[in-house]
C-alpha positions as CSV (number, residue, x, y, z in Angstrom):
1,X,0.0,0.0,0.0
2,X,1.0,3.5,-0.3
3,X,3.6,5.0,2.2
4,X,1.4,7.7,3.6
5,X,-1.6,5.5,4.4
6,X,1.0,3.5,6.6
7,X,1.7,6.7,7.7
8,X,-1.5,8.0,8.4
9,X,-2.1,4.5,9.9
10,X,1.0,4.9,12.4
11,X,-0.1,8.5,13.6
12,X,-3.7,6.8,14.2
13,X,-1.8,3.9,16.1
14,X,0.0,6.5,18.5
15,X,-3.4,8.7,19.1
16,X,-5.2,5.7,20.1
17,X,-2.5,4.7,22.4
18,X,-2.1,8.4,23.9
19,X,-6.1,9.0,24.3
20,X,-6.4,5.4,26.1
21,X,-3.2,6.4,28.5
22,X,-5.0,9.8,29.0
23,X,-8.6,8.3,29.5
24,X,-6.8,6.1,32.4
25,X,-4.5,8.8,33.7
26,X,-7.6,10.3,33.9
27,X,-9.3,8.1,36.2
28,X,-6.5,7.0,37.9
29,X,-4.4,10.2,38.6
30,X,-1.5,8.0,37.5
31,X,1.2,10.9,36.3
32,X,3.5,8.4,34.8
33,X,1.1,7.0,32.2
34,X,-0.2,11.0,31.3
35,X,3.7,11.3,30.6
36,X,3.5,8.1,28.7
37,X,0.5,9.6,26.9
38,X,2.1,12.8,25.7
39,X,5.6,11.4,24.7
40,X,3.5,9.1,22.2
41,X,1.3,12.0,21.3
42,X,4.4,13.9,20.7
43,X,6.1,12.2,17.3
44,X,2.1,11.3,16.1
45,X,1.6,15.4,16.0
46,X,5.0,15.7,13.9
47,X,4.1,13.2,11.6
48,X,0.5,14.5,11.2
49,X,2.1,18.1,10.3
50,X,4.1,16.3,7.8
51,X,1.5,14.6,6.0
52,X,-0.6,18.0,5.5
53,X,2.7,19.9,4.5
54,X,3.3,17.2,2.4
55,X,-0.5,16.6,0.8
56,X,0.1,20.8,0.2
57,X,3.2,20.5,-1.2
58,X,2.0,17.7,-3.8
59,X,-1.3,19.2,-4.6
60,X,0.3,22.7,-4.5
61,X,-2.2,24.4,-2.4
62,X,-3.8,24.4,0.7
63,X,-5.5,21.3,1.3
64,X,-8.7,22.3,2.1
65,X,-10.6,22.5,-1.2
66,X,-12.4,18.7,-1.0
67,X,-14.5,17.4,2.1
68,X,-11.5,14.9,2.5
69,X,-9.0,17.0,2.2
70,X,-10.3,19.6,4.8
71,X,-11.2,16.7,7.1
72,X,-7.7,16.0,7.3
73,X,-6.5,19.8,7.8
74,X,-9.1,20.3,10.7
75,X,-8.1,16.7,12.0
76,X,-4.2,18.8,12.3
77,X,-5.7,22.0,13.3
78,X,-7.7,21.0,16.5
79,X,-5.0,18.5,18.1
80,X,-2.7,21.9,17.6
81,X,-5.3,24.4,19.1
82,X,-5.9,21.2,22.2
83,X,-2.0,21.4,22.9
84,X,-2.2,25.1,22.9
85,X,-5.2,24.7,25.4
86,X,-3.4,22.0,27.6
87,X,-0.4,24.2,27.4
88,X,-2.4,27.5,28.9
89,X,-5.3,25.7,31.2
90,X,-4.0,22.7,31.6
91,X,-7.3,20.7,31.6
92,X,-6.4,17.3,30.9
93,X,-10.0,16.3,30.4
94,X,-10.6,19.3,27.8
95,X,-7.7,17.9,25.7
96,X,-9.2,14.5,26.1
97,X,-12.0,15.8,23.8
98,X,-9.5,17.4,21.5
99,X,-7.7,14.6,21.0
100,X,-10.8,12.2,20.8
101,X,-12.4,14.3,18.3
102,X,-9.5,14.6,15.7
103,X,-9.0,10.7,16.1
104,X,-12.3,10.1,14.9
105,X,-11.8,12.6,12.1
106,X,-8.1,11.3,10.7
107,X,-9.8,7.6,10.9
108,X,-12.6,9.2,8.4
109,X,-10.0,10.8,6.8
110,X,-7.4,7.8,6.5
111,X,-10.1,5.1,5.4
112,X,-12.2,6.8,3.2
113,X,-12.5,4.8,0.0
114,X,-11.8,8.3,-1.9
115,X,-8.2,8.1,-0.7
116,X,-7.6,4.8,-2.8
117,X,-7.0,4.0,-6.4
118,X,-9.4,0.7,-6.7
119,X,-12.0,-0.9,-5.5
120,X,-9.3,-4.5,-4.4
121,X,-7.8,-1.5,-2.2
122,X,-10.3,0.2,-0.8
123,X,-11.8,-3.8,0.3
124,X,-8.6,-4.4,1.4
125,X,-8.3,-1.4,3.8
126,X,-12.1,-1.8,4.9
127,X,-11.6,-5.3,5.7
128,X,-8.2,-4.0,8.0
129,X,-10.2,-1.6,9.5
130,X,-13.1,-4.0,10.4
131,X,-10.4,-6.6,11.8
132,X,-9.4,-3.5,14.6
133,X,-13.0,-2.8,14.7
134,X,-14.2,-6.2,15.9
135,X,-11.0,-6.7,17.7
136,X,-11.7,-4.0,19.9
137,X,-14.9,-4.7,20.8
138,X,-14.2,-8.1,21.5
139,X,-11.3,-7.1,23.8
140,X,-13.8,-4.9,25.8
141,X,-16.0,-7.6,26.5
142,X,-13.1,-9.8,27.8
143,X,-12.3,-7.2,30.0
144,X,-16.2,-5.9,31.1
145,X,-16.3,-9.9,32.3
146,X,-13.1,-9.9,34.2
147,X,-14.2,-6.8,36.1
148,X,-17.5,-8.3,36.1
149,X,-16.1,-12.0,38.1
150,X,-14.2,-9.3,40.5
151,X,-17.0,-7.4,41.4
152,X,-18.8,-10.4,42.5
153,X,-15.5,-11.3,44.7
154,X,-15.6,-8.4,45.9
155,X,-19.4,-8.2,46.9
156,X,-18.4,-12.2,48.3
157,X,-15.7,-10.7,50.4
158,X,-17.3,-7.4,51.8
159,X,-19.8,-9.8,52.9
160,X,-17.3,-12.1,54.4
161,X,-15.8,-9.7,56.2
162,X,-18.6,-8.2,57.6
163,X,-19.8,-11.7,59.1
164,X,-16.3,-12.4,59.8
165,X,-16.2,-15.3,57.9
166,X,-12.7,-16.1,57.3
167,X,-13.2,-19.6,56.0
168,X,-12.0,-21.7,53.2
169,X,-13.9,-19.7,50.6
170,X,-12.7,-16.4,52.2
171,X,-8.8,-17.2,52.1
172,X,-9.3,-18.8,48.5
173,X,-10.0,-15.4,46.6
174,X,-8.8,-12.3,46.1
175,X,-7.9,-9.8,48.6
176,X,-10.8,-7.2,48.4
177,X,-8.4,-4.9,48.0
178,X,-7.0,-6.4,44.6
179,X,-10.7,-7.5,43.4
180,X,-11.6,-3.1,44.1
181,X,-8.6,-2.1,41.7
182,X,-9.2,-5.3,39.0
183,X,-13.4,-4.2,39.1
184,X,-12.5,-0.9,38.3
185,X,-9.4,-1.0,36.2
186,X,-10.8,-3.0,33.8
187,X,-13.8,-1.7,33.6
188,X,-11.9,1.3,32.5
189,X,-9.7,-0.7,30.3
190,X,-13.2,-2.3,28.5
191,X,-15.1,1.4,28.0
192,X,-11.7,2.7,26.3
193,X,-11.7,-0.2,24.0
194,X,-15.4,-0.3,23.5
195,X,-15.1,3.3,23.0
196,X,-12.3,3.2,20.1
197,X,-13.9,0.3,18.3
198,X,-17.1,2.8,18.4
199,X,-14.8,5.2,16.5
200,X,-13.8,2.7,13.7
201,X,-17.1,0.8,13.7
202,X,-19.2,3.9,12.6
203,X,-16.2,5.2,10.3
204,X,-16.8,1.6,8.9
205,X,-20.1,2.1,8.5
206,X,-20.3,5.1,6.7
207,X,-18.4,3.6,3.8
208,X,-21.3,0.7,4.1
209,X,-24.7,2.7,5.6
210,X,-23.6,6.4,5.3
211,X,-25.6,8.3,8.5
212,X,-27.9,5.5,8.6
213,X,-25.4,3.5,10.4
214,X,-26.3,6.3,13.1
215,X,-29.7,4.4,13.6
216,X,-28.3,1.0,13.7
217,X,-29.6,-0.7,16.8
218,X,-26.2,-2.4,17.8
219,X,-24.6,1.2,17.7
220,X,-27.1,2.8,19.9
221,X,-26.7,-0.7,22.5
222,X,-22.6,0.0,22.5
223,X,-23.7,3.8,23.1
224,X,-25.7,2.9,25.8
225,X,-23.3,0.5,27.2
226,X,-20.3,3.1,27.2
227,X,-22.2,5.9,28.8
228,X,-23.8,3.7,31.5
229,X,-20.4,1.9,32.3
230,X,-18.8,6.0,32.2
231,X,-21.6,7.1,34.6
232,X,-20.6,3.8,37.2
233,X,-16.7,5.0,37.0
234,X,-17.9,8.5,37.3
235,X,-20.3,7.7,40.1
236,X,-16.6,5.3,42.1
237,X,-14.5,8.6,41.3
238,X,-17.0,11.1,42.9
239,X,-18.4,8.8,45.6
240,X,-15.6,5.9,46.5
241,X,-18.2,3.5,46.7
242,X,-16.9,0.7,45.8
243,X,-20.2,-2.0,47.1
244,X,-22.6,-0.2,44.7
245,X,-19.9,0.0,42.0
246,X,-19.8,-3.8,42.2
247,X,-23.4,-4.2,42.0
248,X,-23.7,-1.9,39.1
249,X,-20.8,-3.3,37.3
250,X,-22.2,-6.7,37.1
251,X,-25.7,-5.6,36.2
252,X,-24.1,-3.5,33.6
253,X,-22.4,-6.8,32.6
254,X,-25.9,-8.2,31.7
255,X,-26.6,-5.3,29.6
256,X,-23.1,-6.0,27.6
257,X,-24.3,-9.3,26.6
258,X,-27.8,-8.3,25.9
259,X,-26.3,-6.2,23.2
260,X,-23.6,-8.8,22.1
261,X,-26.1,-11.9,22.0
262,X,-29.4,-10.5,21.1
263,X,-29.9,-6.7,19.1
264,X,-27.1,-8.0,17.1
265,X,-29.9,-10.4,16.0
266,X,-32.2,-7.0,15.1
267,X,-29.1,-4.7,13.4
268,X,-28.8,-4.7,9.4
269,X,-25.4,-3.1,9.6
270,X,-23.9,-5.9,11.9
271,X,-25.6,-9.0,10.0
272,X,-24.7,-7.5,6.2
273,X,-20.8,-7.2,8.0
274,X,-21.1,-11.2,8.8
């Protein structure tokens, strides 16, 4: 394939990997990974000026004249005016937007079948992009169920502690100190995932749907899934209450496999993919 897809594909890799360091630093307050997440942000922003110099320089103008080609100028633009606004405010959670939003526009931007020469391509790179898409997703819910099995050890434990049970079942899990930060890590871990294979999945499914894919009842179920998962780790940040967390994590869990098993059975988009 063409140099600056790969490119364009690397600079994608390293925003993923810095907006799912940030989205935990986030959470976590953890400053080594929010370093973590700028050094990788750092060379993706270099190579992203680059590739718009070097799209000007080859079509000899500005590149703003197409919808593609001002997609990927404004995709440059706003991660450049989120540094600036990190820089000044320093409001990790506004550049989280900044750096969300311009990932979702260079994925547009970088798999659009106008950027490719013929139709073998532009299969090949929607097939690639619907391997990280799936991947993703599948990922999450590997990691939704391991926070889901601690949450129940942890519910098990609290309640063993509070009897002051310490029998054979007791000493044979998890501390309910490691079952807390494994329920809630991973939790965090699976709505990052879920969240970037959102990203690619409806970037996919423009090239397929267009804005019907907007409708799709599988997209609205992850939507739902990532906002009420959000809401549970925004309710454990605010509150610290790590009993109802557990509770609500493993009803939430329910909820993921309601939209895995069953309104995959009701969505076009996911059914036409298979």
């Amino acid at each position: 394939m063409d140099i600056m897809f790969r490119i364009q594909e690397i600079i994608l890799l390293l925003y993923f990997i810095s907006l799912s360091a940030l989205s935990y630093d986030l959470f976590t307050r953890n400053r080594q990974v929010r370093k973590a997440s700028l050094y990788v942000m750092t060379p993706a922003v270099v190579l992203h000026v680059i590739s718009v110099i070097q799209l000007g320089i080859s079509l000899r103008r500005i590149p703003i004249l197409t919808f593609s080609e001002g997609i990927f100028t404004l995709s440059l633009v706003l991660i450049l005016i989120g540094i600036v606004h990190l820089y000044r405010v320093k409001s990790e959670f506004v550049f989280m937007f900044y750096l969300l939003i311009t990932t979702f526009l260079l994925t547009f931007y970088t798999f659009s079948p106008l950027n490719f020469s013929s139709t073998a391509l532009t299969l090949d790179v929607v097939n690639e992009l619907l391997i990280v898409h799936v991947g993703s997703a599948l990922l999450a819910y590997v990691m939704f169920f391991i926070a889901m099995v601690h949450s129940v050890i942890y519910l098990i434990q609290e309640r063993n502690l509070k009897k002051k049970k310490f029998n054979r079942t007791f000493f044979s899990l998890f501390s309910i100190e490691t079952a807390k930060k494994v329920m809630v890590r991973f939790a965090l871990i699976g709505v990052i995932l879920l969240t970037i294979s959102i990203i690619i999945g409806i970037v996919w499914g423009l090239q397929i749907l267009g804005p019907l894919v907007f409708s799709d009842l599988k997209v609205i179920g992850t939507f739902v899934v990532i906002v009420i998962y959000g809401i549970i780790l925004a309710q454990m940040r605010l509150n610290h209450d790590a009993s109802k967390f557990a509770v609500y994590s493993t009803a939430a869990f329910v909820l993921v496999m309601l939209n895995y098993l069953v309104i995959s059975e009701f969505s076009d988009f996911h059914l036409w993919s298979i």
